[in-house]
MIFISE-842792 format. One record per residue: x, y, z of N, C-alpha, C, CB in turn; residue number from 1. Coordinates in nm, 3 decimals, padded with zeros to 5 digits. Glycine has a CB too. Layout:
N
<<X,Y,Z>,<X,Y,Z>,<X,Y,Z>,<X,Y,Z>,NUM>
...
REM end
This chain:
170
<<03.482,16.014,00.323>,<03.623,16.032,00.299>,<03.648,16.023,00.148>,<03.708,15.926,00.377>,1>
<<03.720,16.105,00.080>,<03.748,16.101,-00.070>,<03.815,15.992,-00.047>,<03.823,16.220,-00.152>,2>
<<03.803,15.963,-00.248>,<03.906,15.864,-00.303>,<04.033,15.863,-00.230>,<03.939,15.893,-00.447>,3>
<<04.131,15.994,-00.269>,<04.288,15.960,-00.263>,<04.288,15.960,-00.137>,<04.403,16.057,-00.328>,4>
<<04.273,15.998,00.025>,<04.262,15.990,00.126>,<04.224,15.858,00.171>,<04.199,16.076,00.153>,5>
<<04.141,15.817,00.120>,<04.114,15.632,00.187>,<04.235,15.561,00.124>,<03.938,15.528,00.118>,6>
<<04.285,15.613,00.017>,<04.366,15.493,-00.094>,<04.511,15.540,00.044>,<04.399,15.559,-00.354>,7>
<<04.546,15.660,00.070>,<04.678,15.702,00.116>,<04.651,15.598,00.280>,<04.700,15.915,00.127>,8>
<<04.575,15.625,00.339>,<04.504,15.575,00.490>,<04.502,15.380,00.453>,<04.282,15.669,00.514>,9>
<<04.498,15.385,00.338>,<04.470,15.256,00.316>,<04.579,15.165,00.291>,<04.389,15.250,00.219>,10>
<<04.697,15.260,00.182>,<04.828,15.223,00.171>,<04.908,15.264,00.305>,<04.886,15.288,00.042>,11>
<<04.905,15.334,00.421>,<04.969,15.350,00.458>,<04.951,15.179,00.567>,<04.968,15.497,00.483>,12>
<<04.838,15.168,00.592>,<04.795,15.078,00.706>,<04.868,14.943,00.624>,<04.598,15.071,00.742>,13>
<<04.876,14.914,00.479>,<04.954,14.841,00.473>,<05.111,14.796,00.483>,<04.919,14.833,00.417>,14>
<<05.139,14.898,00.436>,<05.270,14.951,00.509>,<05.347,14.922,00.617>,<05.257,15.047,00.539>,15>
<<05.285,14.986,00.667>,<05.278,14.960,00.825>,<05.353,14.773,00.918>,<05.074,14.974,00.846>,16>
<<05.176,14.729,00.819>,<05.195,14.581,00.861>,<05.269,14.498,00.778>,<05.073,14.515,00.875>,17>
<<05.293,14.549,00.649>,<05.429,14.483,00.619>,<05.535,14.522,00.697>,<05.472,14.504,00.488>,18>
<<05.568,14.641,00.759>,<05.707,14.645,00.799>,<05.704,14.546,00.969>,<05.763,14.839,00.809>,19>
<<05.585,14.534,01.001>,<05.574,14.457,01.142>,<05.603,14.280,01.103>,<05.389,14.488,01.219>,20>
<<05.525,14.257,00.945>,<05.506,14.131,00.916>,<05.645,14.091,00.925>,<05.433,14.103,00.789>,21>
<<05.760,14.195,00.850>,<05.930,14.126,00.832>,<05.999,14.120,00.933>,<06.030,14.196,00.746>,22>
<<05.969,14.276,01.041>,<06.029,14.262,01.177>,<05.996,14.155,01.249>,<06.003,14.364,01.257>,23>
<<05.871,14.095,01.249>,<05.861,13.963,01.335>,<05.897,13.803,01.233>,<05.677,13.962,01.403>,24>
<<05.961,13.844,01.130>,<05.954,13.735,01.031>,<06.130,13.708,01.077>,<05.899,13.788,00.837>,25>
<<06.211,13.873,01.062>,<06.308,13.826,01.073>,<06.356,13.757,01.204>,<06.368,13.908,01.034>,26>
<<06.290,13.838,01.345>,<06.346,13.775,01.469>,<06.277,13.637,01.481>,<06.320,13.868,01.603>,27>
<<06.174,13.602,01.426>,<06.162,13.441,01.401>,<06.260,13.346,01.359>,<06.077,13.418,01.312>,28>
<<06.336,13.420,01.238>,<06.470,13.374,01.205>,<06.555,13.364,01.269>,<06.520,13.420,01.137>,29>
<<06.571,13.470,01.358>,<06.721,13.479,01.454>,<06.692,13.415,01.585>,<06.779,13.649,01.491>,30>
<<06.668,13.405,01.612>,<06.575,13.417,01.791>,<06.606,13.233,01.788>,<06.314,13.493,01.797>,31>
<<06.586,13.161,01.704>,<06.579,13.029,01.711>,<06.742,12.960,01.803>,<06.555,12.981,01.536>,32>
<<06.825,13.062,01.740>,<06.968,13.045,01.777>,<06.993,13.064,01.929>,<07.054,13.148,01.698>,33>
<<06.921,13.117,01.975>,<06.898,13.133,02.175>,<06.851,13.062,02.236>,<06.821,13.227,02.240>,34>
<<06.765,12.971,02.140>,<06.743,12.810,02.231>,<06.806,12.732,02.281>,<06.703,12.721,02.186>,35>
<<06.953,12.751,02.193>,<07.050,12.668,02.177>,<07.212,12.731,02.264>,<07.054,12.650,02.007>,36>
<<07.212,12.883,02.290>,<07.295,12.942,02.291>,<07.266,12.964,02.460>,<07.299,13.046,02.181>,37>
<<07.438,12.965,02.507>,<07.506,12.950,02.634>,<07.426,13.101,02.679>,<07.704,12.938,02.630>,38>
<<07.411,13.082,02.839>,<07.333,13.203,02.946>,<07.416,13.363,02.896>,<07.378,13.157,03.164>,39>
<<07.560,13.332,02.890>,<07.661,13.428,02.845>,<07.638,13.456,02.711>,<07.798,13.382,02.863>,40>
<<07.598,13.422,02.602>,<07.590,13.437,02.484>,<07.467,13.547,02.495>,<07.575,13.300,02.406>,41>
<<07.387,13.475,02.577>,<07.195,13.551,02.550>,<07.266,13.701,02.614>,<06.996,13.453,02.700>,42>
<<07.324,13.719,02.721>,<07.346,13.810,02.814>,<07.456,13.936,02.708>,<07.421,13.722,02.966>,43>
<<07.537,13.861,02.580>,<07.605,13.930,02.549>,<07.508,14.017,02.406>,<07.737,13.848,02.536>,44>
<<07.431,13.910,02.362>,<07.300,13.951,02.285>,<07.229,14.099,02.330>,<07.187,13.828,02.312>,45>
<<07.197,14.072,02.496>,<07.107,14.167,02.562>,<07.168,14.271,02.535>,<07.078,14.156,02.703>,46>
<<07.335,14.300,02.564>,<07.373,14.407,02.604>,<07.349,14.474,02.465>,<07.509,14.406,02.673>,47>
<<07.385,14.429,02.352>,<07.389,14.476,02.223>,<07.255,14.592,02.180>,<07.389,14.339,02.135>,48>
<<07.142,14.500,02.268>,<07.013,14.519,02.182>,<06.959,14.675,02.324>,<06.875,14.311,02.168>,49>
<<07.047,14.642,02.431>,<07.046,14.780,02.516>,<07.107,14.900,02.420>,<07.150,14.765,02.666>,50>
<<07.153,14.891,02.376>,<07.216,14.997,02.306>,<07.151,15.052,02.161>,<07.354,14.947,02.285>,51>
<<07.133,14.901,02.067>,<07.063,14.914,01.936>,<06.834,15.007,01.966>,<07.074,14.683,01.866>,52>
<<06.856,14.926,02.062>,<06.680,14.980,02.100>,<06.585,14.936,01.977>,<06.662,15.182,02.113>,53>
<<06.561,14.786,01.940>,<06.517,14.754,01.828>,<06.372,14.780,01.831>,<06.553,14.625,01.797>,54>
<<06.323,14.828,01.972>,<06.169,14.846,01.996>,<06.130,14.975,01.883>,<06.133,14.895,02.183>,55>
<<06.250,15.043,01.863>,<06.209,15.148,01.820>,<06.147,15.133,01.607>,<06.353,15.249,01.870>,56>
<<06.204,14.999,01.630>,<06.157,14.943,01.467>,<06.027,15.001,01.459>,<06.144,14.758,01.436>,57>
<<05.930,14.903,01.554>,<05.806,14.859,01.626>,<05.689,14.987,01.697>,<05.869,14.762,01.752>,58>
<<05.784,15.105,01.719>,<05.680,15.190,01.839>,<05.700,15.286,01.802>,<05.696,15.194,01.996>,59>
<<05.583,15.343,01.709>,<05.444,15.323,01.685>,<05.392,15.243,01.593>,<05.394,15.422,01.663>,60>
<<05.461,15.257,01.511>,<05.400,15.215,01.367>,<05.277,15.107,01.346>,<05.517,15.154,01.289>,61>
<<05.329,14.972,01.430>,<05.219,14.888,01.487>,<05.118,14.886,01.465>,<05.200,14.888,01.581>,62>
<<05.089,15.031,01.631>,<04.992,15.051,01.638>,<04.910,15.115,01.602>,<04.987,15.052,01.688>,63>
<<04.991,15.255,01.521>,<04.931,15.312,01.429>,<04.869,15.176,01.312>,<05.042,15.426,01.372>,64>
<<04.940,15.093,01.222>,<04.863,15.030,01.157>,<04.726,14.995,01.174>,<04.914,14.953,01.145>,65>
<<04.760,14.930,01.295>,<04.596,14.899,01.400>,<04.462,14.977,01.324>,<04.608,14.994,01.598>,66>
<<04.561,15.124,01.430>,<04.455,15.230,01.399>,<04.380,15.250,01.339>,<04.468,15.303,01.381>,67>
<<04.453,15.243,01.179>,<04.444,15.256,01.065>,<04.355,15.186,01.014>,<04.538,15.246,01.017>,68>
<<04.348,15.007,00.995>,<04.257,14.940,00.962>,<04.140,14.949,01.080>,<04.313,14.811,00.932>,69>
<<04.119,15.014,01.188>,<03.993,14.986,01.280>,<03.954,15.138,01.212>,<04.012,14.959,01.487>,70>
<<03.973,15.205,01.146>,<03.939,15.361,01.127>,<03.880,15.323,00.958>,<04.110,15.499,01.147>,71>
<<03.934,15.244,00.913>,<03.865,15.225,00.795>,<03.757,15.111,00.781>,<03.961,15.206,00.701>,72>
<<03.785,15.045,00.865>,<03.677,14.915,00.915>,<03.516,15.011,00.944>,<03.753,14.818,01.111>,73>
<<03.555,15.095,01.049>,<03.422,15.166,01.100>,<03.384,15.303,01.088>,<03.412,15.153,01.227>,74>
<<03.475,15.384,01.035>,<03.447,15.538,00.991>,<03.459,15.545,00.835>,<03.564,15.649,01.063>,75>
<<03.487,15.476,00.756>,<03.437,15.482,00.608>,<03.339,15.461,00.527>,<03.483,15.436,00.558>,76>
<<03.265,15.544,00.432>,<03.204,15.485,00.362>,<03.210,15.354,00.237>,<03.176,15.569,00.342>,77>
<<03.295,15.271,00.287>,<03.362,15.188,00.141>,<03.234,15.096,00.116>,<03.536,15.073,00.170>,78>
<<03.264,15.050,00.050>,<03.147,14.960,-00.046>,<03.143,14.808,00.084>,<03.237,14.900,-00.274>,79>
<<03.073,14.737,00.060>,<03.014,14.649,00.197>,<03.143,14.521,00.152>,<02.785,14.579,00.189>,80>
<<03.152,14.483,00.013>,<03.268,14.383,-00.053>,<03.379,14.440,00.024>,<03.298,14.391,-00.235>,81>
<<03.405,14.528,00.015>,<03.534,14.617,00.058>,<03.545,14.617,00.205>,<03.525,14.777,00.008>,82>
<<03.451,14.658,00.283>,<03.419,14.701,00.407>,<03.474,14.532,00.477>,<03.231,14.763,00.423>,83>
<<03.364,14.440,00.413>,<03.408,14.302,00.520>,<03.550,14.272,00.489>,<03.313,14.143,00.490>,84>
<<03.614,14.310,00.399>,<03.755,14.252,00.403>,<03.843,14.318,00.466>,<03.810,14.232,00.286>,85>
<<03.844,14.459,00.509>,<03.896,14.518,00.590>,<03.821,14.483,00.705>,<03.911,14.641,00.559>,86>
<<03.742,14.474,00.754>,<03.709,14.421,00.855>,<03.730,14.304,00.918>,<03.628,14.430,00.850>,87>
<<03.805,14.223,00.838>,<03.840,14.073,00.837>,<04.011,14.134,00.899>,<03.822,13.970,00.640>,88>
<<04.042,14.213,00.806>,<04.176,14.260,00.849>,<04.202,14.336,00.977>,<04.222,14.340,00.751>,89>
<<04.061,14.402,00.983>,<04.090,14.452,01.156>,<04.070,14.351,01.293>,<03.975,14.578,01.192>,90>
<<04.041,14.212,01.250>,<03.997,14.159,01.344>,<04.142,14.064,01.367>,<03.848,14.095,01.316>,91>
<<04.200,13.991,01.225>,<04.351,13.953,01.228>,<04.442,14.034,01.288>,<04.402,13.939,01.107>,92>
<<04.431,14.181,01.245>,<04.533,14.280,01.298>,<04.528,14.276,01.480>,<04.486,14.448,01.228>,93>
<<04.397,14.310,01.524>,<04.341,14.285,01.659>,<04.434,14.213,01.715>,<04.211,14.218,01.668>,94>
<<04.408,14.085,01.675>,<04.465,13.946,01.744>,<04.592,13.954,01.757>,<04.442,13.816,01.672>,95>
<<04.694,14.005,01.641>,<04.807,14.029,01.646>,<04.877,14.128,01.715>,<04.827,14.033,01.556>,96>
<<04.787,14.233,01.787>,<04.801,14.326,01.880>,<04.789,14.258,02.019>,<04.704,14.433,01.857>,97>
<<04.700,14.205,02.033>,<04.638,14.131,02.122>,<04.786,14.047,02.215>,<04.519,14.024,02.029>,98>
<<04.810,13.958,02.104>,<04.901,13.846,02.102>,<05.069,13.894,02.167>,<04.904,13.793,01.930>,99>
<<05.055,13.974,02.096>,<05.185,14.083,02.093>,<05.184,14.158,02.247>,<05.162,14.221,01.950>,100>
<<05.091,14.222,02.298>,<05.112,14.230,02.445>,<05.144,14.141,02.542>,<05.026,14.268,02.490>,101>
<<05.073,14.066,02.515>,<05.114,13.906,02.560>,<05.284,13.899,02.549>,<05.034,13.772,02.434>,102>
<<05.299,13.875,02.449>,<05.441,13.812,02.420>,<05.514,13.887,02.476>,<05.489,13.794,02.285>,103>
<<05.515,14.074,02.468>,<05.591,14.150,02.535>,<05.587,14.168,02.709>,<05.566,14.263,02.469>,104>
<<05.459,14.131,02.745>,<05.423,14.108,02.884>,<05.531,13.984,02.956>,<05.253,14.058,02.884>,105>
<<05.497,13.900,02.911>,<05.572,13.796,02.967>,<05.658,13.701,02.906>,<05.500,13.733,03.020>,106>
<<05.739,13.737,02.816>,<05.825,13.671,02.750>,<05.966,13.814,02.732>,<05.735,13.600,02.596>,107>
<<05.952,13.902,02.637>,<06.025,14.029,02.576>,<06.061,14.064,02.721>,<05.926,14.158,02.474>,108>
<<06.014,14.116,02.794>,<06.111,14.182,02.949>,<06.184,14.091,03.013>,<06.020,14.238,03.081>,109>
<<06.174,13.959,03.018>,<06.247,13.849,03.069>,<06.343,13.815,02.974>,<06.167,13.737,03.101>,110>
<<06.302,13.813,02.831>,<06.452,13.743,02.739>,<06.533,13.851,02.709>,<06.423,13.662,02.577>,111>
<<06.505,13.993,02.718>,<06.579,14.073,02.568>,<06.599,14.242,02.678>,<06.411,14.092,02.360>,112>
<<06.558,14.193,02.789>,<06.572,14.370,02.846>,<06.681,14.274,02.972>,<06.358,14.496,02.931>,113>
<<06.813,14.353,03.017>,<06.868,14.330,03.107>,<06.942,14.157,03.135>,<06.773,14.380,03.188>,114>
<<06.995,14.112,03.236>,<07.069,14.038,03.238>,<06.955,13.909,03.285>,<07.193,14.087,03.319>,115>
<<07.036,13.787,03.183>,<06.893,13.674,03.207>,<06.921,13.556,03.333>,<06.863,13.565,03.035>,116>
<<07.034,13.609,03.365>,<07.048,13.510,03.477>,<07.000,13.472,03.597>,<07.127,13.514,03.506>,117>
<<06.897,13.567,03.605>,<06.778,13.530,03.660>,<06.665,13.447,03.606>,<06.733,13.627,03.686>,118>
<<06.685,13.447,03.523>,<06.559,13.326,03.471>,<06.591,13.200,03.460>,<06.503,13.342,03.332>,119>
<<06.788,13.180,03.469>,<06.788,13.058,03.464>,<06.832,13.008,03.351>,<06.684,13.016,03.490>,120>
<<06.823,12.867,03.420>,<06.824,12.749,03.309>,<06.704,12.736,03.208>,<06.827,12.610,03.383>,121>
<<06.581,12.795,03.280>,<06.449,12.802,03.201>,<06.462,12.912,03.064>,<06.322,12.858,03.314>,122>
<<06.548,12.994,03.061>,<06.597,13.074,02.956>,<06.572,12.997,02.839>,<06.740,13.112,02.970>,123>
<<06.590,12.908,02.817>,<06.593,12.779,02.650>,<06.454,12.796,02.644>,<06.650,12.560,02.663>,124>
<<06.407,12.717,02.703>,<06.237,12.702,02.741>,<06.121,12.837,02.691>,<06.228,12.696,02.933>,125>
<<06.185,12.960,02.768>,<06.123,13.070,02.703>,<06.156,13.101,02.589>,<06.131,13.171,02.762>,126>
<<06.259,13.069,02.528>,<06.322,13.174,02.418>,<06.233,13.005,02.292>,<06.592,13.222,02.432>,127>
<<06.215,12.898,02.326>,<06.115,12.827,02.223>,<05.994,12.852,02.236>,<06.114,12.694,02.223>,128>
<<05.911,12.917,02.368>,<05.801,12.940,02.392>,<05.773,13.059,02.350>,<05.778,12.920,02.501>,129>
<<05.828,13.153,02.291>,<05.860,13.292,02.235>,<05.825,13.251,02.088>,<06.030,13.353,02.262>,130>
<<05.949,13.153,02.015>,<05.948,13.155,01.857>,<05.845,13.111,01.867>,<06.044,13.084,01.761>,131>
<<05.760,13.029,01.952>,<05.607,12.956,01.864>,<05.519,13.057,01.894>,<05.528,12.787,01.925>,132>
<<05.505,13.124,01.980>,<05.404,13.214,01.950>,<05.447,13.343,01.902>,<05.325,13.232,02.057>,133>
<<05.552,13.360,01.831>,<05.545,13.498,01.747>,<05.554,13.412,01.612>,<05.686,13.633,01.775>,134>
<<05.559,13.273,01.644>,<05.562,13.244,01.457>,<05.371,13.246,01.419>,<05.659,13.018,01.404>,135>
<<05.251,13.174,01.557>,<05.173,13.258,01.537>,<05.127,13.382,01.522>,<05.146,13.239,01.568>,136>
<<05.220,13.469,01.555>,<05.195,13.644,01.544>,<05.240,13.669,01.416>,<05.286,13.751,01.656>,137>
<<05.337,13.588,01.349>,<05.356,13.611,01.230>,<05.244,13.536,01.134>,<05.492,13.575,01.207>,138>
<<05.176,13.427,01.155>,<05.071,13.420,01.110>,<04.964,13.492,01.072>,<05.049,13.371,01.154>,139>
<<04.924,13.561,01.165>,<04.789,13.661,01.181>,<04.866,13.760,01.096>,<04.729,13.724,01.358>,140>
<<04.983,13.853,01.117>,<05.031,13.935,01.021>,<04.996,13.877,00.877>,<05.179,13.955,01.045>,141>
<<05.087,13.789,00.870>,<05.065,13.733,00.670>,<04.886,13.713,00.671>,<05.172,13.503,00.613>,142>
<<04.804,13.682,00.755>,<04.665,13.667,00.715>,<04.627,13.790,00.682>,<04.574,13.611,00.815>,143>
<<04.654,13.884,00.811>,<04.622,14.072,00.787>,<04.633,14.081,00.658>,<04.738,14.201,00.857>,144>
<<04.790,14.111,00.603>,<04.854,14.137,00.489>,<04.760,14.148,00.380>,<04.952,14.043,00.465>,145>
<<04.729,14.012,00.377>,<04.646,13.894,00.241>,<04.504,14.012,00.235>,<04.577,13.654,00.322>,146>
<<04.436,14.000,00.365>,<04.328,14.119,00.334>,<04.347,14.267,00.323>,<04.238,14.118,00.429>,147>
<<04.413,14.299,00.343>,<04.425,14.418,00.327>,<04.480,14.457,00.168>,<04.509,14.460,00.439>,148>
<<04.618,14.397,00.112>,<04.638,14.390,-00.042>,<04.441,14.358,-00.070>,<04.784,14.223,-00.103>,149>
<<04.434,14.262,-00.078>,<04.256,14.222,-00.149>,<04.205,14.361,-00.121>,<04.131,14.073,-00.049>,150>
<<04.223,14.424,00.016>,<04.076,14.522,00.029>,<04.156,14.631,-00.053>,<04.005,14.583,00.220>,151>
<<04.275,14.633,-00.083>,<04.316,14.792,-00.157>,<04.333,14.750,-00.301>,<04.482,14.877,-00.095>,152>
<<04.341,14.631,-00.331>,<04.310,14.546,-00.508>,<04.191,14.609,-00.499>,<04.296,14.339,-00.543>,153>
<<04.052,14.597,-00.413>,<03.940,14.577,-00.471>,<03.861,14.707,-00.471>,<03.876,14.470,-00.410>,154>
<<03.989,14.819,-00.383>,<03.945,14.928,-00.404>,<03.983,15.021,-00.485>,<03.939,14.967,-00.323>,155>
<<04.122,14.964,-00.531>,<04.160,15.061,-00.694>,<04.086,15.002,-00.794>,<04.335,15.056,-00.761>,156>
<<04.013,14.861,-00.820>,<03.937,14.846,-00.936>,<03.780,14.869,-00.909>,<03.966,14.708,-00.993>,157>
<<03.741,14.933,-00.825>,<03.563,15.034,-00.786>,<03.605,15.152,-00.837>,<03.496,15.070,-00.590>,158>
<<03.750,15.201,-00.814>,<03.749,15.334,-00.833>,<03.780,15.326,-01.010>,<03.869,15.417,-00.724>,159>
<<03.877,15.247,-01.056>,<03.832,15.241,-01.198>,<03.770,15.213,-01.276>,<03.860,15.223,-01.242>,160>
<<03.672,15.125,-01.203>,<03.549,15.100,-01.278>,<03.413,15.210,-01.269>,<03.506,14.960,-01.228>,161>
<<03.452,15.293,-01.131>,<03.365,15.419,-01.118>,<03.383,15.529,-01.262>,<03.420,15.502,-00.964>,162>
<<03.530,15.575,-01.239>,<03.574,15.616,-01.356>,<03.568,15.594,-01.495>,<03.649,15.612,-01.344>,163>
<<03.620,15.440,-01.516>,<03.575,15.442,-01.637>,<03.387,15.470,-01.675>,<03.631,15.304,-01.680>,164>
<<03.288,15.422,-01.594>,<03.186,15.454,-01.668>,<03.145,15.604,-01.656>,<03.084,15.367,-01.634>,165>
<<03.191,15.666,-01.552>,<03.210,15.814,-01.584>,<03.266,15.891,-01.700>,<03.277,15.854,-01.500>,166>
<<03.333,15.840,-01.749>,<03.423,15.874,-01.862>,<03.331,15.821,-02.006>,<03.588,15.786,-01.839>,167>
<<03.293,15.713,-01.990>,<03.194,15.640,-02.090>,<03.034,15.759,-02.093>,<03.153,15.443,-02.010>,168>
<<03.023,15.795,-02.007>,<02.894,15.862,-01.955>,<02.906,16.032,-02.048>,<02.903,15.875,-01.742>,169>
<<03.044,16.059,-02.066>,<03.010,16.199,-02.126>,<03.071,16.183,-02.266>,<03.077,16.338,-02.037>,170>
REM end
């Protein structure tokens, strides 16, 4: 794969997981307030977010990110320095995919799709059992993040250090 093609594939995958890292940074922020907030409050929340469709932040992009770092993890030629740190990043990213079905499996269709008065009084319970494990999902994101900036730091200074001694060379 050329230079500018890994760098674009490379910036985009970060991208990506920054915009997942803030979407789950911000509903970490908000979401805390439903622990606390009346069955009618969550229910008047739901209806809002029927209409807004915030999944659509989220679907694809995600998983395209995913993609992205498992496509440069194992179909590139990058340098082996380079290679394990994206590879470090596809295995954080993983987990955060991983994690994230989870959370949408059995937490997201019960708190945030339709009316919760079926779940109850246990409604509090999920909606704290939610913030702690997406504040781990926001973990693994900021870990992703960290490698991936490093693996695209360490791949604009190979490529200018390729260059410059190319340039030194004639």
């Amino acid at each position: 794969m050329k230079h500018k093609s890994t760098e674009i594939v490379l910036a985009l995958a970060l991208l990506f997981h920054l915009q997942w890292f803030f979407g789950n940074l911000y509903e970490e922020i908000l979401t805390p307030n439903n622990v606390v907030a009346s069955i009618e409050q969550i229910n008047a929340y739901n209806r809002y977010f029927a209409i807004t469709k915030p999944y659509y932040y989220y679907i694809p992009f995600t998983q395209i990110g995913f993609l992205l770092v498992l496509f440069l993890a194992f179909k590139t030629d990058l340098p082996s320095k380079i290679k394990s740190l994206v590879r470090r990043a596809a295995i954080t990213s993983g987990a955060a995919i991983a994690l994230t079905v989870y959370i949408v499996t059995q937490y997201n269709l019960k708190l945030f799709f339709g009316n919760v008065d079926r779940v109850g009084e246990r409604i509090h319970l999920l909606y704290l059992e939610w913030a702690i494990l997406n504040g781990f999902r926001v973990l693994l994101l900021g870990i992703t993040i960290f490698f991936l900036y490093r693996t695209y730091r360490h791949f604009l200074i190979e490529f200018f250090n390729r260059t410059s001694s190319m340039n030194k060379q004639r």
